[in-house]
N, C-alpha and C positions, 0 to 999 in steps of 0.2 A: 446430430450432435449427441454426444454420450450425457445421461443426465448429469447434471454435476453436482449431486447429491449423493450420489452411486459409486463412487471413484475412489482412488489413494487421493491423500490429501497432497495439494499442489502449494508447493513452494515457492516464491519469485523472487528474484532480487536481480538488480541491476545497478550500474555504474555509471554516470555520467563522465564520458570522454573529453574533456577538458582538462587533463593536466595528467600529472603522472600518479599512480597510485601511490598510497601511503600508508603507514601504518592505523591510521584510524580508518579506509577502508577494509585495510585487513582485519580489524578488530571489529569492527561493526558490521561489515557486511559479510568479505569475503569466508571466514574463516567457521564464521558459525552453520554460513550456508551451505559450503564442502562436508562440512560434520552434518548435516542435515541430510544430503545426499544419499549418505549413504547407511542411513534410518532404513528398518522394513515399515510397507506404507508410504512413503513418501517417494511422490513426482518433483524431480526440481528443474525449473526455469531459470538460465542465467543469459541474464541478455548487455548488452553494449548499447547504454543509450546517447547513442548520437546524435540523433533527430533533436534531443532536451542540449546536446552542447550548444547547438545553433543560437540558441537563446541570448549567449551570453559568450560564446567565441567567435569572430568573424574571421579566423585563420583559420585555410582550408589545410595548410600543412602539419598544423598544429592539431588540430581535430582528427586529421589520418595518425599520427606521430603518437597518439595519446591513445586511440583506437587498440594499435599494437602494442604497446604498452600493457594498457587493462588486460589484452587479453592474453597475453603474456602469462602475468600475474596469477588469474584464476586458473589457466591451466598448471602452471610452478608451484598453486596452492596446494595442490591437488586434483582438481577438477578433468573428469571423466566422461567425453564425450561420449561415448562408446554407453554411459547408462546414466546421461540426463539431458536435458533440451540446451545445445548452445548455442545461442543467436544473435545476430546485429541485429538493431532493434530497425534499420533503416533496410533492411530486408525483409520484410514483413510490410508489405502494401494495407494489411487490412490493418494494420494500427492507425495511421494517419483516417482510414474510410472510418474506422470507428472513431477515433475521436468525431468528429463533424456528426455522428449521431447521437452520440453522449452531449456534443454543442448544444442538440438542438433539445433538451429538457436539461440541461443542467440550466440551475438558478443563478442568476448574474450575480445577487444579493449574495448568494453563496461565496463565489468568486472575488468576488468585493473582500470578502473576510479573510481570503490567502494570505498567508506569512508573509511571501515575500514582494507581492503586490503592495502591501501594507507598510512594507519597511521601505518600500521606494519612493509610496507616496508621502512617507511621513519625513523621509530624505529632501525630497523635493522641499514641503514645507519649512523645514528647518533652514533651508538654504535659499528660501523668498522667493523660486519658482513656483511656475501653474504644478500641480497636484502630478498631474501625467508626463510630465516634460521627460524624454528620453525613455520614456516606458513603451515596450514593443506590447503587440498586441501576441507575441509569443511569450512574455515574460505574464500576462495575463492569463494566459490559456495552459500555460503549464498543468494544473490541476485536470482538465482536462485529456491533455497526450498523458498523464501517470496513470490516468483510471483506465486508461483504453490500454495498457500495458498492461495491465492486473486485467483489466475483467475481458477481454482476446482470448484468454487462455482460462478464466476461470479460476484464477487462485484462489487457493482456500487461505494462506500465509501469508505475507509479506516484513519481513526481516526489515527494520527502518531504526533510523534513529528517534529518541522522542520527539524529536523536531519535527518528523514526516511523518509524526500520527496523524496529524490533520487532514494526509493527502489521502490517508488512506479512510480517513472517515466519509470524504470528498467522493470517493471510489464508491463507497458505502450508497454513498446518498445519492449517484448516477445511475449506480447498477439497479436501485431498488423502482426509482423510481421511471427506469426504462420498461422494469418488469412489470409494474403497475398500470403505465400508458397503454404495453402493446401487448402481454401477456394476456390481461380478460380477453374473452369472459373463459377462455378457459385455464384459469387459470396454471398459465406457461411463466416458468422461471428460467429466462433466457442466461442470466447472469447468478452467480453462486457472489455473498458478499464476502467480500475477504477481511480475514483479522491483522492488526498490527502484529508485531513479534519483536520483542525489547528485552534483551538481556541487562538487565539494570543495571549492573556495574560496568559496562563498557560499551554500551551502546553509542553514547557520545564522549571519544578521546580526546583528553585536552592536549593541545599542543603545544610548543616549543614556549611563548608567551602564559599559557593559562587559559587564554580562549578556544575555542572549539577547534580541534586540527582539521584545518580546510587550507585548499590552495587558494580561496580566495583572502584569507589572511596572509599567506605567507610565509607561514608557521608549522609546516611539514616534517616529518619523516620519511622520507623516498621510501616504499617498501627494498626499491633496488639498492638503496646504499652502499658504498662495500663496507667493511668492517671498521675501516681508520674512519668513514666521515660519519659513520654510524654511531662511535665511541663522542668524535669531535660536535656533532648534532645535540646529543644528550647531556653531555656535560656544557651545555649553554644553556639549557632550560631554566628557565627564572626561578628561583628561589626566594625565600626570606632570610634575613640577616642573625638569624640563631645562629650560634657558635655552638661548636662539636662539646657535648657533655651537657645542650639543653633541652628538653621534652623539647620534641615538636608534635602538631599536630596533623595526624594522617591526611583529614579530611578534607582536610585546607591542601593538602601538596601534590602540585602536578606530575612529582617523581613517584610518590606513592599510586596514585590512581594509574598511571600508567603500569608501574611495575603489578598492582593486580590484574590486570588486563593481560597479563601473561604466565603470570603464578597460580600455583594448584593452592587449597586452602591454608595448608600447613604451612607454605613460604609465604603466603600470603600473613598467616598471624604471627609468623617469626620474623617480619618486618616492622608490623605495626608493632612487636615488642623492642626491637631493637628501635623505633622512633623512639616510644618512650623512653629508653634508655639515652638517651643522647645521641644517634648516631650524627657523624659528618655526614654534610653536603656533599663532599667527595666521594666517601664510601658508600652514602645512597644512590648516588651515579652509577659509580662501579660497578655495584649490584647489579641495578638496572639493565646497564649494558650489556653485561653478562646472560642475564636472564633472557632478553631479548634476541639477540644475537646468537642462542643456542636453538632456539626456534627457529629463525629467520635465515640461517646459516644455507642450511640445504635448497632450501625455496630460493635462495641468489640465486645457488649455481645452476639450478632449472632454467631457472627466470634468463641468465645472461646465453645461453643456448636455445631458447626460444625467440629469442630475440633477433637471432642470428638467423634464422629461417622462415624470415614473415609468408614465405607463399605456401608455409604449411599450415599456418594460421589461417590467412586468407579461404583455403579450401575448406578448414573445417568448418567454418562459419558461413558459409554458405550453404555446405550440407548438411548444417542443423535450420538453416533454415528453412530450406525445401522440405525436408521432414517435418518439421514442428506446422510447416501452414500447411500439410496435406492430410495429417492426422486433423491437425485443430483451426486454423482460423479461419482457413479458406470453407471447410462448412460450417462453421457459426454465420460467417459473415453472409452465407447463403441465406439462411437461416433468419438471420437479421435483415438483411434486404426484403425477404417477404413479409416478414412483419409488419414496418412501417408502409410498404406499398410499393416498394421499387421495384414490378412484377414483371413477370411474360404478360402481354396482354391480352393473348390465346387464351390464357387459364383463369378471364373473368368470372365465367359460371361453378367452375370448380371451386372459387373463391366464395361467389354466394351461396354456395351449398353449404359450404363450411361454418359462415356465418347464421346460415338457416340454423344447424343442427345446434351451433352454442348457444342458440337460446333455451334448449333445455336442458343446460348445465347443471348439476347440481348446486345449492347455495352455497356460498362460502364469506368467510370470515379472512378482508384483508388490509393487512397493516401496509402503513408507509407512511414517508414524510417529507411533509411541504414546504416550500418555499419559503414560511415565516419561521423554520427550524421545529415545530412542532412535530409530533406524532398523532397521526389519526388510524382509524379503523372502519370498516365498512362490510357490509352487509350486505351482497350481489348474488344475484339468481341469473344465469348467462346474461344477458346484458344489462339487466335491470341491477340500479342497485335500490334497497327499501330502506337500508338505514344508516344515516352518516353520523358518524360521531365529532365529539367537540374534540378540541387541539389536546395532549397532556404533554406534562414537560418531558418523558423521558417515553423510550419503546418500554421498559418495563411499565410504567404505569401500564400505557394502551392493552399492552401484553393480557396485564392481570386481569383486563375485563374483558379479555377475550376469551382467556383461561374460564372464569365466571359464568359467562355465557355457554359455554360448553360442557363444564360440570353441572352447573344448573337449569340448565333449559331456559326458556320463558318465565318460572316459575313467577323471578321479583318484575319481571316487566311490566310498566304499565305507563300509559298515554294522557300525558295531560293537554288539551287542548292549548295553544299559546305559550304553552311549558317545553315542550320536548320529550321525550320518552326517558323514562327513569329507572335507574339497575336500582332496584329499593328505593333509599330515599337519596340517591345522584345522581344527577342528571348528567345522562352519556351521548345523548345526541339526538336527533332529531329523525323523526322521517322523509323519505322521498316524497316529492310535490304526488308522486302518483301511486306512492305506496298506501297500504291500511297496514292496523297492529295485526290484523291477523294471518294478513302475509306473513309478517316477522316471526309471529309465533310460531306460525306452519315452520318455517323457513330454519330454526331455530330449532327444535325441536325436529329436522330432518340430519340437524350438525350432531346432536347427540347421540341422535341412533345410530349414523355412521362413525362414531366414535366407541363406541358402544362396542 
């Protein structure tokens, strides 16, 4: 597996095939992704998540019907097979084997804390049901199949709405602490953590009501629309009751945050000067329309000729996926199998040779974080670790004493019996049942010099 450290940075974004695409996937995901594409440095992943529709669709027609659809789309966006990874996410066997490894160290407490776990079970309660009533143990595990989509491939990006920051900190916190289980003592970084990516002003599109444009509201923009019901959509969108010639307010209006989401800055401040001004409700439609529908224009008539041709779709998506698991998941997942012990059982001895030799690993200094959402650090010499640190609230804290320890050596360390060992006068954490301080000091002073 190539380090993933070492590489173009990796992009991902994906779609859940449940319904037909819309203008707030195209604003949120599609659109920034394609422009992303084709960045120097940058690898992009675009994948069809199907596997995540099952969740919450039990139409197998509608789940194909929606498939084609999406992929429609991203290819009419623009999108170039030919120079980025295009895949069903249901072709890719090592997603599902990875999620079940990420199962087995992800924190349930973690889990507990999901958005949308959270909003089902607080549904339930509001309506005098048990807590779990009609909750799948897919609609649980979601956080789960997302991370194993990101961390397969290694992304370094992930393109979300602020609502799916969370999944990707979820990502965060599997990937880190897969590396920490099976990575020692040498330390191996199986998984690269990936960052959220939020274009603030459109990241989440309001739709037709004011609440979030999702098909599970109802409240869409087909990106396919044709022009008449494009015009007829828009000019429904809720309003307030200002009459033509009274300030309105931008911030508050779902016509304005839209029509930014498609405006360069200049039309953009030439609207919010014309709110001031008084404009109509009408005329801000108008606009809208316009503006949108000069973008969107080209991308139909792609859209309605791909549409018309699904077994060329069909092909391409297969043959990004045979490529994408030959370069990448099918050796990770090698990779990762040996890790946890899924082995030949030929190559026991090879195995504890291996293990022989990391025990005289250099020391190292490794962060991660635990199940009670803290951040710790730690102190290891191939398998040995000498010194564990206390919980802090954030990886910068843990960071900084890490940074500390590095710049300064042992210099401030010192060992209070029944105390714990102390960076000057803070106590950062405690020794190993079989460690002494002068391992650590050794050990510490071995980080600086190879720093050095």
């Amino acid at each position: 597996m190539n380090d993933p450290k070492s590489r173009k940075t990796r992009v991902l974004t994906g779609i859940t095939t449940s319904g037909t695409p819309h203008l707030g996937n195209y604003v949120g995901a599609i659109r920034p992704a394609v422009a992303a594409s084709r960045q120097a440095g940058v690898e992009s992943f675009y994948f069809l998540a199907d596997l995540h529709s099952l969740i919450k669709l039990q139409s197998p027609e509608r789940v194909q019907r929606s498939t084609l659809e999406i992929a429609a789309a991203w290819l009419a966006a623009g999108l170039d097979p030919a120079h980025v990874w295009f895949y069903r996410q249901s072709d890719i066997p090592e997603i599902p084997e990875l999620t079940w490894l990420l199962t087995c160290v992800a924190g349930k407490g973690i889990l507990n804390r999901a958005h949308a776990y959270k909003a089902a079970v607080d549904k339930n309660r509001a309506e005098g049901e048990d807590d779990d009533a009609a909750i799948t143990a897919g609609l649980f595990m979601y956080p789960v199949l997302m991370a194993a989509d990101i961390l397969v491939f290694n992304a370094n990006k992930v393109p979300v709405g602020r609502d799916q920051v969370q999944h990707i900190e979820m990502a965060r916190d599997f990937g880190q602490r897969f590396n920490h289980l099976y990575g020692e003592p040498a330390g191996k970084e199986f998984f690269a953590l990936p960052e959220a990516v939020i274009e603030e002003h459109v990241a989440t599109l309001p739709g037709l009501d004011g609440r979030k444009m999702s098909k599970s509201y109802d409240n869409v923009i087909p990106l396919s629309a044709s022009r008449e019901e494009l015009k007829k959509l828009i000019f429904s969108i809720v309003t307030d009751s200002k009459a033509p010639g009274e300030a309105k307010d931008p911030g508050g209006s779902n016509v304005f945050q839209l029509y930014q989401a498609f405006a360069g800055a200049e039309e953009t401040a030439a609207m919010r000067q014309a709110y001031a001004d008084g404009i109509g409700w009408g005329d801000a439609k108008q606009k809208l329309f316009e503006r949108i529908d000069a973008e969107i224009a080209p991308l139909r008539e792609r859209y309605e000729s791909l549409i018309a041709a699904p077994q060329r779709i069909e092909e391409q998506l297969r043959d990004g996926a045979r490529r994408v698991r030959e370069a990448y998941a099918t050796p990770l997942l090698g990779e990762l199998r040996e890790a946890v012990g899924l082995r030949d059982l030929s190559r026991t001895a090879q195995w504890a040779k291996k293990a022989s030799a990391a025990k005289a690993a250099a020391p190292q200094l490794k962060q991660y974080r635990e199940n009670d959402g803290r951040f710790y650090f730690k102190l290891v010499q191939g398998e040995r670790t000498l010194l564990q640190s206390i919980g802090f609230d954030s990886p910068k804290d843990a960071g900084a004493r890490i940074a500390q320890l590095k710049r300064e050596g042992g210099s401030l360390l010192h060992h209070a019996a029944g105390e714990g060992v102390h960076l000057g006068q803070e106590l950062i954490g405690k020794l190993a049942e079989d460690a002494a301080l002068e391992e650590v000091l050794a050990a510490v002073a071995a980080l600086v010099e190879a720093d050095a």
